[in-house]
Each structure stands twice: as C-alpha cells, then as structure tokens.
N, C-alpha and C positions, 0 to 999 in steps of 0.2 A: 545633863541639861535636858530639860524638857523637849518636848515635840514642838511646842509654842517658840521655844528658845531657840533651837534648830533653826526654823523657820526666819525669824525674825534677822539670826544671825548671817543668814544666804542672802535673805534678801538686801542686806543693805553690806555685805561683798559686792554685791553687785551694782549696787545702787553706787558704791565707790567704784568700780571701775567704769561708770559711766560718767560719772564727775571726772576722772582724769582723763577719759577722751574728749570730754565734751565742758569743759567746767563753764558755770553759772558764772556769769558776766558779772562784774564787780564784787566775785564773791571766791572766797580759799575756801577750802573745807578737808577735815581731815577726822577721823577717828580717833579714838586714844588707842595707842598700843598694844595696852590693857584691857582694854574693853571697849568692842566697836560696839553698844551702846550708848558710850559716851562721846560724842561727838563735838571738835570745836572750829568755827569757823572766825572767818576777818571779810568784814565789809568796808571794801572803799569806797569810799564819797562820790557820788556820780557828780561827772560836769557841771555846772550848769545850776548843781543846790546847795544847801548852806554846808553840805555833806563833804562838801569839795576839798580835798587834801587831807582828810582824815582817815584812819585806820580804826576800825570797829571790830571788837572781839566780841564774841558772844556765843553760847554754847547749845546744842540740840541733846535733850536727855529723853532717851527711846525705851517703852515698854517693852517688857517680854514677849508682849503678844503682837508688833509690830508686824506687816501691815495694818493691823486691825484694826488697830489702837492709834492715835498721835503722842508724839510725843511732846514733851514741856520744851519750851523756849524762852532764854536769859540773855540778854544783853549785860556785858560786864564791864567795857569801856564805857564811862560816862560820854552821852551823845544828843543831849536835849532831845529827845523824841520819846523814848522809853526810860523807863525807871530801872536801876541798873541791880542785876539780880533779884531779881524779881520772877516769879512768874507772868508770861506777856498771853493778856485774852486777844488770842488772836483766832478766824475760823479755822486755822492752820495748824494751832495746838490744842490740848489736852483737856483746855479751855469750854472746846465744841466740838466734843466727840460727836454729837451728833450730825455732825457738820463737815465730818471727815471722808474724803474717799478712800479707801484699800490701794485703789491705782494708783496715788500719787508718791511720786519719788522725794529721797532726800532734796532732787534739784527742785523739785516743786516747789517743796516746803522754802528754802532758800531764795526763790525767785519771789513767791508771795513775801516773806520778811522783808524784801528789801522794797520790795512795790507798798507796805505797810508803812517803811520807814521815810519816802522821801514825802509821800500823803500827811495831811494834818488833819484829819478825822480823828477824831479820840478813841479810846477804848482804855479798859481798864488795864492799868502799867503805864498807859502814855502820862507824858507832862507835857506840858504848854510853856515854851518856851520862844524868845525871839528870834528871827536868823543873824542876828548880830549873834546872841551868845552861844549860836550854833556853830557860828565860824571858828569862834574862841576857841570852844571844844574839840573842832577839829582841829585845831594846832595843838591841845592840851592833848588830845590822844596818841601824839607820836611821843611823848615823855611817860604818860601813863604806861603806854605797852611796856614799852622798853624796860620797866620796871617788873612787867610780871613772867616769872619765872617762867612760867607752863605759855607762855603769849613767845617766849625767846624762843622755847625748845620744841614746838609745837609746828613753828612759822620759819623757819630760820632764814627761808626765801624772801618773806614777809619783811623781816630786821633789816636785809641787803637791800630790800626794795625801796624802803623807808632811809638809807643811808645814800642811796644811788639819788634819790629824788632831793633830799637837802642838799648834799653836794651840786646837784644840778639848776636850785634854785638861787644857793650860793653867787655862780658864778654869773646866772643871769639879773642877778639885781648886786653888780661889781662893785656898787657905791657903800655897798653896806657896813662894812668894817669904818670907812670913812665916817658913816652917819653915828656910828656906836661913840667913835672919840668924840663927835663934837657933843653929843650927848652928855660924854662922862664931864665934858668941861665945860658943861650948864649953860649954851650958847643957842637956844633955841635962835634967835632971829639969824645966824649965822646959816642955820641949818636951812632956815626957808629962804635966806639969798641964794645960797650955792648950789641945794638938790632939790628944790622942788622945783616941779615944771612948771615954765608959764604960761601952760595952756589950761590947765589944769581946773579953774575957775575960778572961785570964793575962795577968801581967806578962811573960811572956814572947812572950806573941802581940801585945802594945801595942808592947812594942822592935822584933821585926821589921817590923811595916807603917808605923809611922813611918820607920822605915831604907829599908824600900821605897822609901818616897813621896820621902825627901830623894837617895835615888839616881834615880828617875823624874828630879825636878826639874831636876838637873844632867844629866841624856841631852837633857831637851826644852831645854834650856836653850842646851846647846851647837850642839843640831841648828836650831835655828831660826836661829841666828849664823851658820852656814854656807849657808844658803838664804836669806835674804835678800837 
C-alpha cells in the first residue's frame, strides 16, 4: 500500500473510533470489513421533517489520498431529497475539492449530509419533491432496507431498531388490526362512525387520517413479516 494509502487508512481508524465514542446524531456509520474506504451509513428522519420514521442508507466512497481528497457521496434508499446512486454535488464531496478541508472528519462529512438533507436548496442530484411524498418514502424505506442484503448485514442493530419501533407503534395505535377488517369488508362509512375522532375536524381531514392509519397498518404489517 502506498504512503497515501497508509495515511488515509489511519486516519479514518480513527475517525471510526471517534464515531463510536461520540456517534453523529441521527446517523450509524460503519466501514466495510473489507475495505475501510468503503463506508456505509443510515440516516434517521429527524423529528419534526418530512424525514420522520424513516431509515436512509447511503454510502461514503474515500480516495486513497484521504485527508486530501473528499470523498463521493450516494444516497441509496429512495428519500425525495436526493437522487439515489448517484453522485451528490455537495461542498462536502468530491464534487468541490476545492472546497474541502483536510481537518474535517468522517463525522463532519455525515453532519453536513444530513444538514444538506433536511434543507430544500437544490444542488446537482437533488430532486424536488413534496412533504407529502416524503412521508410516503419514509414508510417505503423500512421495506426498502429490509430488502437489501448489505443494508441487513451491515445494520443489524439498525433491523432490531426498525422491528422494536413497528412493534411499538403497533401497540400504540391498538385500533389498527380493527381498521384493517373493516377495510377488507369495503365499509368505509362504518370505519368513520366507530375510529375516527370527533374532534378531528372536516370530513375531509377524518378520510385522510383514517387512510393514513389503514396504510401505516399494512407497511408495519408487512415489515414486521419480513423480520421476524
């Protein structure tokens, strides 16, 4: 291995054992086995954004000559903000070397991506999407994952996390298996006499959170069949 190689591969040993003392808020991060230039991380949905209840994979690929150098950043869970495998122009990647510091750590890089991600500033790899179909996405990413091999084997804390949290949601919305049958037996008006609140407001705001809920139902429903 080179002198370059050397280098690059101490410093981000290190850089991982400051992510496990210290790990970046809403974010996992891990090396491949095989090659700690290859790096994969998971971003969860922060409170509060359309991001919320989802799990975001996406990968950091590091030059040899790292610090020096940035490296390329992919988003590979679809998440309406970024185009998925892609390379992302960010000043953070490979993008804007000229734009890069030497000082900054993998948690850097990880903290900028995700301050990138909850922003709607464009840049080249974004897409323009609305917070409604970001929601979607974040329920369509606990099926996604769960689907990809290197996302199972990778995470495995991630999977449990993902299995603890449906299970949990399960049990706080108790109605749900109730709302599933009246569904299968095509009884909409039934379903807005007995579970929707009456405080709720419009006829129109009672149809969609019911719809919500009977589509929740059927994501955790499926997700938990696959993890078990």
């Amino acid at each position: 291995m080179s002198r370059k190689g050397n280098m690059a591969t101490r410093r981000l040993r290190q850089d991982y054992l400051r992510i496990m003392r210290d790990p970046v808020p809403y974010v996992t991060a891990h090396p491949l086995p095989s090659n700690i230039l290859d790096w994969h991380f998971v971003v969860r949905g922060p409170e509060g954004t359309p991001y919320e209840g989802g799990f975001y994979h996406g990968k950091l690929v590091f030059p040899s000559e790292f610090p020096f150098k940035p490296p390329s950043i992919y988003m590979i869970t679809p998440n309406g903000r970024f185009k998925c495998n892609t390379r992302l122009c960010l000043s953070i990647s490979d993008f804007h070397p000229d734009t890069w510091n030497p000082a900054w750590s993998v948690s850097t890089i990880l903290t900028g991506l995700l301050s990138f991600m909850v922003e709607k500033n464009p840049t080249l790899g974004s897409i323009e999407t609305s917070d409604f179909e970001k929601r979607q996405l974040a329920l369509q990413s606990l099926d996604f994952n769960l689907k990809d091999p290197t996302f199972c084997e990778m995470f495995p804390e991630v999977v449990e996390e993902i299995k603890t949290s449906a299970e949990r949601l399960m049990r706080r919305n108790g109605f749900v298996n109730r709302l599933e049958n009246d569904l299968d037996q095509n009884n909409p008006d039934q379903i807005y006499q007995e579970q929707a609140p009456a405080a709720m407001g419009s006829t129109l705001t009672n149809i969609f959170v019911i719809m919500g809920f009977a589509v929740f139902a059927y994501v955790v429903k499926y997700v938990l069949s696959i993890v078990k």
